[in-house]
Structures are given as C-alpha cells and as structure tokens.
C-alpha positions as CSV (number, residue, x, y, z in Angstrom):
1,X,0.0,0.0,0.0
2,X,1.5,3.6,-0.9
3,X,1.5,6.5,1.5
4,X,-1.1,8.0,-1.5
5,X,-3.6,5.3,-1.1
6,X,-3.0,5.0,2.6
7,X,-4.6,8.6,3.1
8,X,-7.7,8.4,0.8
9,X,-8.9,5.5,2.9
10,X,-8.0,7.0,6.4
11,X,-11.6,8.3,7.0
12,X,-12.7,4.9,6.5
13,X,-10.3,3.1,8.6
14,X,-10.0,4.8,11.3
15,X,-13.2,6.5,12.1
16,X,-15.4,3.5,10.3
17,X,-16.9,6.6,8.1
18,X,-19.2,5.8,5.3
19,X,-22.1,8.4,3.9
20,X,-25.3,8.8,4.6
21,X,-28.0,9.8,1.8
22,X,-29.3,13.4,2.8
23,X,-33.0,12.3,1.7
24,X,-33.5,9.1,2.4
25,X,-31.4,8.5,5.9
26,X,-29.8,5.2,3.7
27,X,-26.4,4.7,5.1
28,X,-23.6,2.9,3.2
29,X,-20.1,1.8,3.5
30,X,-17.7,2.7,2.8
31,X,-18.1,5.4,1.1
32,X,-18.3,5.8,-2.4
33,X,-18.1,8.2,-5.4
34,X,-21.6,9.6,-7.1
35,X,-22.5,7.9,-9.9
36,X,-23.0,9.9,-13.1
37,X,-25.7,11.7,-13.3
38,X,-26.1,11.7,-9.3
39,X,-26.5,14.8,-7.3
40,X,-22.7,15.9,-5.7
41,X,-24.4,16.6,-2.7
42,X,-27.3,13.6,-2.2
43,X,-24.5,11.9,0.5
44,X,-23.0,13.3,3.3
45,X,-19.8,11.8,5.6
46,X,-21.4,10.1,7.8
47,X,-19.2,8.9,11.0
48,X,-20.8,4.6,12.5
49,X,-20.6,4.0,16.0
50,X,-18.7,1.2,15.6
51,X,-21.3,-0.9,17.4
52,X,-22.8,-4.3,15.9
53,X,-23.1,-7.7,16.2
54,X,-21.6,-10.7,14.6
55,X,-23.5,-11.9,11.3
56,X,-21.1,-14.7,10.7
57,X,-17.3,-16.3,11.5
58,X,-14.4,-17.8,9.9
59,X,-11.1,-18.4,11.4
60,X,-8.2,-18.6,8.7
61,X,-5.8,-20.8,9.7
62,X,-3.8,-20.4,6.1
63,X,-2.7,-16.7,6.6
64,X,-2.6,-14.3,3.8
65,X,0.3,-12.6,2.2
66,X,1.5,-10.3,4.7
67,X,-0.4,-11.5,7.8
68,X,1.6,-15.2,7.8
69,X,3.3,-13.0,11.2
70,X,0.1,-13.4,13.4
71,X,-0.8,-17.1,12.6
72,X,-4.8,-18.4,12.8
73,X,-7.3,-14.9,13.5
74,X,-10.8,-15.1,13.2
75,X,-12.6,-12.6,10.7
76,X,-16.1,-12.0,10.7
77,X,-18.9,-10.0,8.9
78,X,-20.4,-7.5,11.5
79,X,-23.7,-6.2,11.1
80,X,-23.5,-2.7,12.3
81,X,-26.3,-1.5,14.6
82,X,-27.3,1.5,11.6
83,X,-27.2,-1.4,9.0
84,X,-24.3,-2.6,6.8
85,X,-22.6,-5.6,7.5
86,X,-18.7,-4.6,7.4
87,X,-16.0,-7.5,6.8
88,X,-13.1,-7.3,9.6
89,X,-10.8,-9.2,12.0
90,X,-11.7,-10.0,14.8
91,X,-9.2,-9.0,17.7
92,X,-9.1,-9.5,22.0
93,X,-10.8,-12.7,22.0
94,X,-10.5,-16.9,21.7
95,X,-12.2,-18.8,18.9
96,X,-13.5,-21.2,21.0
97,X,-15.7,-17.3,22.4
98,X,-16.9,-16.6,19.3
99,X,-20.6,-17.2,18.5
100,X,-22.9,-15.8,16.2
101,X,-25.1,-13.0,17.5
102,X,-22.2,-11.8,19.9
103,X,-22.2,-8.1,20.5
104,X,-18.6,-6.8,19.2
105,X,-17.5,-3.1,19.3
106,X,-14.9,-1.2,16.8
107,X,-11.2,-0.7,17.9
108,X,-8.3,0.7,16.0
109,X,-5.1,-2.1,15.4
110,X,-2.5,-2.3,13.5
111,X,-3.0,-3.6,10.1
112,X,0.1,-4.3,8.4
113,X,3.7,-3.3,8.6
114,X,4.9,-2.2,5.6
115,X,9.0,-2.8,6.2
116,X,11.9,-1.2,8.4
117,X,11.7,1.9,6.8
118,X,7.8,1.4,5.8
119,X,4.5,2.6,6.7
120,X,2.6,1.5,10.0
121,X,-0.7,0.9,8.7
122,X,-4.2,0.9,10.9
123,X,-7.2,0.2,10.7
124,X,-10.7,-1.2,12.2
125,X,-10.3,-4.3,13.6
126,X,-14.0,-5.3,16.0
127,X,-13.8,-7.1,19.4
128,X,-16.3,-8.4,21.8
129,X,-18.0,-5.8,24.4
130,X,-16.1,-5.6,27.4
131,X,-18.4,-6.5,30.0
C-alpha cells in the first residue's frame, strides 16, 4: 500500500466513516463516489458507532500474504447497529468465544507493517464488548 492510497482510505479506517443519503437517511459503506448523473451533494460523511453484532465467522488458519506474522485470527462479517454488514478481523478474543449474534465493538489495530523503513498501517479491527 502507498503512502497515497494510505490517506484516501483514512476516514474509513480509522473512524469507520461511510455516507449517509441526505434524503432518504440510507447509510452505506464505505463510502463511495456519485454515480454519473447523481446529485454531488445527495451523501453526506457520515461517521458509525462502531457498534454491531456478529452476522457470521471464519477463522483462517492459512494466513494471507502479509499476515503469515500473526498465525490463525478469526474474521467476521459485522452487522452494524445503523445497518451494513462490514468484513473485519476480529481482535481480543479466543475462537473457541466466538458465536454468532455476539455483541462486538470497533477498535483501532495495526493492520500491516509495511517494512523497516515502511508505513505502520491501521485500521478497524471489532472485538467483543467488554463486560
């Protein structure tokens, strides 16, 4: 990932914004660019609260390019409390914890390190609700 690309996504990643259509109250994410013809102005920024719930769960055991570091992490699709269901790791908890339905809350982790003299990059990561 370039330093470029790393700051176009930063609303995204680390404040889980998305938009939010000024008519209709539909929320989406992430964000996205109008389509032609669209109104500029129809979606706002529109900041989540990072609450939801877990829709569904995978752990990957065969780690990605670039993630081989942190061995087996779960992932999950979370179904934010205003709606969309937003793919993520998992983070702060044990597999054998993880069910369906299970409240999770957004944190900010480390994503990726990009090399010795590369980029730290964040991002969202969800964990359970810290009772």
């Amino acid at each position: 990932m370039d330093l470029a690309k790393h700051w176009r996504q930063k609303a995204a990643r680390y404040r889980l914004e998305g938009q939010r259509h000024r008519v209709t109250g539909d929320v989406r994410f992430p964000a996205q660019p109008a389509i032609p013809g669209e109104d500029t102005d129809v979606w706002e920024p529109f900041v989540f609260s990072g609450q939801g719930e877990i829709y569904s769960f995978a752990v990957l055991r065969q780690a990605a390019t670039g993630f081989e570091q942190i061995g087996p992490y779960p992932v999950a699709l979370v179904k934010l409390v205003e709606g969309p269901l937003v793919s993520a790791q998992l983070t702060d908890c044990a597999e054998a914890d993880l069910a369906i339905g299970q409240p999770v809350e957004m944190v900010t982790r480390r994503l990726k390190d990009m090399g010795e003299d590369g980029l730290l990059v964040y991002g969202y990561k969800f964990r359970p609700v810290l009772r």
